[in-house]
C-alpha positions in Angstrom: -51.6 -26.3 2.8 -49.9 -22.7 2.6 -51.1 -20.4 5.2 -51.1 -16.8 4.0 -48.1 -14.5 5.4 -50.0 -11.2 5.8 -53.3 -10.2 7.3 -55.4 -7.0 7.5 -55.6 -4.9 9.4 -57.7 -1.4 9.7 -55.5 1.6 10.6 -55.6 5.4 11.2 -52.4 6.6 9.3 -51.4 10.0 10.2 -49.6 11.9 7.2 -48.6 15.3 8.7 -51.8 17.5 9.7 -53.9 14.8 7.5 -55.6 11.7 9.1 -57.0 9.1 7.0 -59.0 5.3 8.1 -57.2 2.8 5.4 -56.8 -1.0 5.3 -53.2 -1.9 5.8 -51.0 -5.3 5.1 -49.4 -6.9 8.5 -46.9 -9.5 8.4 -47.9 -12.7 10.3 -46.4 -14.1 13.0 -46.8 -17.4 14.3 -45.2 -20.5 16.7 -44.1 -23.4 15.0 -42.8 -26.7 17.5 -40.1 -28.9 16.2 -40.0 -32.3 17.0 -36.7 -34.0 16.4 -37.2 -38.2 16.5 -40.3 -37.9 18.2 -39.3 -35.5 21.5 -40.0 -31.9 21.3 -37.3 -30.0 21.3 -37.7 -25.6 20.4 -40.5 -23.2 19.5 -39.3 -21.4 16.6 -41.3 -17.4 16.1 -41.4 -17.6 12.1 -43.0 -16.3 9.2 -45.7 -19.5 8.1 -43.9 -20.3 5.0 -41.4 -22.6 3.6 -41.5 -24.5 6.8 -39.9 -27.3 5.3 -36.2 -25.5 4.9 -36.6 -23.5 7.9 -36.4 -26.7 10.3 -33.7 -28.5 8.3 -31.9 -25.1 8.3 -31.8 -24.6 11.7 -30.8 -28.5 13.0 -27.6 -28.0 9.9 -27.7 -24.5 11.9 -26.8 -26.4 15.2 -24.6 -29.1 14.1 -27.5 -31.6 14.3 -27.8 -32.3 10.9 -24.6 -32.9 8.9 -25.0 -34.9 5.8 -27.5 -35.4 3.8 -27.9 -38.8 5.1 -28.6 -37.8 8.8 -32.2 -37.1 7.2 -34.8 -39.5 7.3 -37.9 -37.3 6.8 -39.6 -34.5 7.7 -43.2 -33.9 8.6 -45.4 -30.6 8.2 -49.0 -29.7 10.0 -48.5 -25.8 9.3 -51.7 -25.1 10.1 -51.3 -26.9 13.5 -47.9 -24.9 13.9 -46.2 -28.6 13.6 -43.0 -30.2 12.4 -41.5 -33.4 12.7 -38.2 -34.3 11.8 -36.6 -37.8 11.6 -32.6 -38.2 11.6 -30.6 -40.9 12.5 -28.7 -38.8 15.0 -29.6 -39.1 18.7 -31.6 -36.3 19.9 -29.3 -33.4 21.7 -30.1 -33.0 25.7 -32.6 -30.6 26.5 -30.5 -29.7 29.9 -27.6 -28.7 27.2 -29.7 -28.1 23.8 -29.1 -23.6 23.1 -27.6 -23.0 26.4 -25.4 -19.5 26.4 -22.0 -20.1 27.9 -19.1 -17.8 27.8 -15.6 -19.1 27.9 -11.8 -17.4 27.6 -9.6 -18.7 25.2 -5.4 -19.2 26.4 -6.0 -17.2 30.0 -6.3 -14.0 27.5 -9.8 -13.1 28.2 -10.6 -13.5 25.0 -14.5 -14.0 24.5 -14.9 -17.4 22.1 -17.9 -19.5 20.4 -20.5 -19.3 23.1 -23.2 -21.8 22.2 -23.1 -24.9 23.4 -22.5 -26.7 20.1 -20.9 -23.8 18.4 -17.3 -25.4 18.5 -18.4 -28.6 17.1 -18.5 -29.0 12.8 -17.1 -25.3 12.4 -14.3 -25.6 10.2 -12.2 -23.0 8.0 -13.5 -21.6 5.3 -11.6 -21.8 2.6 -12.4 -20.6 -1.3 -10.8 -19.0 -4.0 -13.8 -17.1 -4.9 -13.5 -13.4 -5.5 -15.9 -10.8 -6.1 -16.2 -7.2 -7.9 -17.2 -4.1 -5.5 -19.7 -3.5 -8.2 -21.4 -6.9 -8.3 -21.6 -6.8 -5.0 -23.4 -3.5 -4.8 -25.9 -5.2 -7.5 -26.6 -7.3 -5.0 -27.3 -5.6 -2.5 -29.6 -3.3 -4.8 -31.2 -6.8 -6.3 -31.7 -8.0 -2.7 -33.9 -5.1 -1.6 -35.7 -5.3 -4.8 -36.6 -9.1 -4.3 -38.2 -8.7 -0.9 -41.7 -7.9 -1.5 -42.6 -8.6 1.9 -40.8 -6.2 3.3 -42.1 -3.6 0.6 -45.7 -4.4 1.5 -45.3 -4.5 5.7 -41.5 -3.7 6.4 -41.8 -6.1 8.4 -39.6 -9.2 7.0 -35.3 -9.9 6.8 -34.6 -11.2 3.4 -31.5 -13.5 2.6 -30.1 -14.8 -0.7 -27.8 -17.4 -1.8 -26.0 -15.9 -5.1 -22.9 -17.8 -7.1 -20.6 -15.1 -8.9 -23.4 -14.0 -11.3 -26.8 -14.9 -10.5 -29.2 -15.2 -7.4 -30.1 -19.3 -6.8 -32.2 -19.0 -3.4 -34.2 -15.7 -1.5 -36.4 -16.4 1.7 -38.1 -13.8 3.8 -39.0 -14.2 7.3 -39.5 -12.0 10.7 -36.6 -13.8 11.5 -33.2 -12.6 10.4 -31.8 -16.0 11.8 -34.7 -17.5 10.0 -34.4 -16.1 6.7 -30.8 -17.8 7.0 -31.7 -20.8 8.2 -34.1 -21.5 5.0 -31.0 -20.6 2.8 -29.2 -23.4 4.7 -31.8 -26.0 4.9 -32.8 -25.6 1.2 -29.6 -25.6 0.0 -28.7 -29.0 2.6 -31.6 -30.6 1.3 -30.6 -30.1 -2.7 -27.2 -31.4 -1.8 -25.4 -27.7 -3.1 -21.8 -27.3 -2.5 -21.4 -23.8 -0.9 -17.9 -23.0 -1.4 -18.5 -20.6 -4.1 -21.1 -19.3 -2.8 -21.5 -15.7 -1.1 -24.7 -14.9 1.2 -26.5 -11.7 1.0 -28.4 -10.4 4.0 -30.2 -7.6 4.5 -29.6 -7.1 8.8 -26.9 -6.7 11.0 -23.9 -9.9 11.1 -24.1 -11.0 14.6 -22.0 -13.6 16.3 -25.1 -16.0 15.6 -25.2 -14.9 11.8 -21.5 -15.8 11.2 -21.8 -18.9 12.8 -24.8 -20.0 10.3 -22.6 -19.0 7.7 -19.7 -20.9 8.9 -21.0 -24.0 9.2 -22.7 -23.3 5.6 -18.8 -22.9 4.3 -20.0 -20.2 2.6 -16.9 -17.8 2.0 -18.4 -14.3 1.4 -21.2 -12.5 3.8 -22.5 -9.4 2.2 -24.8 -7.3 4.6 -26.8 -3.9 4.1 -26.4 -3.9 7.8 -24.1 -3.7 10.6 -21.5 -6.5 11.8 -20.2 -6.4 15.3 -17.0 -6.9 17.2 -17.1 -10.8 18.0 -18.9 -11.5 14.4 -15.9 -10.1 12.8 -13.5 -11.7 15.0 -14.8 -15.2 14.5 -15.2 -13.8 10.7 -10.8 -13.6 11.2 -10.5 -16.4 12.6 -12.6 -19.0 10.3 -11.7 -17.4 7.0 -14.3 -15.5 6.2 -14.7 -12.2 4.2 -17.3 -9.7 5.8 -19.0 -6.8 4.1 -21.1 -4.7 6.0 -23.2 -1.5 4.8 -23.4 -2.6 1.3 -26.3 0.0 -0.2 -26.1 2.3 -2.8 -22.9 3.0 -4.0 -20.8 2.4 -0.9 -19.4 -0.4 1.1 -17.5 -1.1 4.0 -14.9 -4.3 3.9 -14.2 -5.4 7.3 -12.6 -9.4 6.9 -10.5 -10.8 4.3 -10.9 -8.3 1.8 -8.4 -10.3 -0.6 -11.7 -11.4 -1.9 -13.0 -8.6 -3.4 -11.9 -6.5 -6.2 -11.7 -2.9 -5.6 -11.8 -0.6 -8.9 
């Protein structure tokens, strides 16, 4: 069953000193519960599409899922707002599961991974890929033009998985960490290796944001957006190259910029 992503909605839209009654496209929102082996474990706030990737995205997203072989099957009732996913790795504790925690690193006071499973499966990233300023600006532009949703209600994130010269995966979703997560679980679920790979993303990098794409071992984060301070620090520290405000015909390189070719 697909479940439609918009609904109407009648609106007075004000245009300067002219007011008009029109019909106007909102983005839906909805609650979808994830069942992992049988015990409910999070409410995910998602757009009502591609379902599927979106909960194997997110257990890869926190370390649950691994390998391919940790998944045994999952189950959809979308328009019950339903998931259930089998693996045949024990079920994290509630008490524990996405509990915030702030810890210093050496007695320096220096803010590290703060999720609870954050320091468990993140390796270094390492790649030889590099990338051209201007295909990287193409993608950006590409990006933008891809995500009708977000033409029609402004209301979506996009994402997209890219190799050096073409685009192999774009979600939408309400959700910025969504629309990664369904990059992540599609690409876990077609067995892809990411190391020569670069994600593009159309919000701001946060801390959570990098971590996705670390344990993706994806090399190269392009964003239209924003990145802040600890996202770029644990971009230094795991190897991996960040670009930020990547629109029209500028950038800014903030990580690793050894990977990108600068005319």
């Amino acid at each position: 069953m697909v479940l439609p992503k918009t609904t109407t909605v009648t609106i007075k839209k004000v245009t300067g000193h002219h007011t008009a009654v029109i019909e106007d496209q909102v983005i839906r929102e909805v609650p979808v519960t994830l069942f992992l082996n049988d015990e409910e474990l999070v409410t995910l706030v998602c757009s009502p599409d591609h379902l599927e990737e979106l909960a194997v995205g997110f257990l890869c997203s926190e370390g649950i899922l691994q390998r391919r072989t940790d998944l045994m099957g999952v189950f959809i009732r979308p328009e019950e707002g339903l998931i259930w996913v089998e693996t045949s790795r024990p079920v994290p504790g509630r008490k524990n599961f996405l509990k915030r925690y702030i810890t210093t690193c050496c007695g320096r006071g220096r803010t590290s991974f703060y999720f609870i499973n954050d320091a468990r499966g993140i390796s270094p990233v390492t790649s030889s890929l590099i990338i051209r300023a201007d295909s990287i600006l193409n993608f950006a532009r590409e990006l933008e033009e891809a995500a009708a949703m977000f033409q029609s209600t402004g209301g979506t994130h996009g994402a997209a998985l890219y190799s050096q010269n073409e685009r192999l995966l774009f979600y939408e979703d309400i959700g910025r960490h969504n629309a990664v997560d369904k990059i992540f679980g599609r690409a876990f679920l077609d067995d892809m290796d990411l190391r020569d790979k670069l994600l593009v993303f159309s919000g701001r990098v946060s801390s959570e944001i990098l971590i996705k794409v670390a344990r993706m071992g994806i090399p190269i984060l392009i964003a239209r957006g924003a990145p802040t301070d600890l996202a770029l620090e644990m971009a230094k520290a795991v190897g991996i190259t960040v670009v930020g405000f990547a629109r029209d015909d500028r950038m800014n390189i903030y990580t690793h910029g050894e990977r990108v070719i600068v005319p």
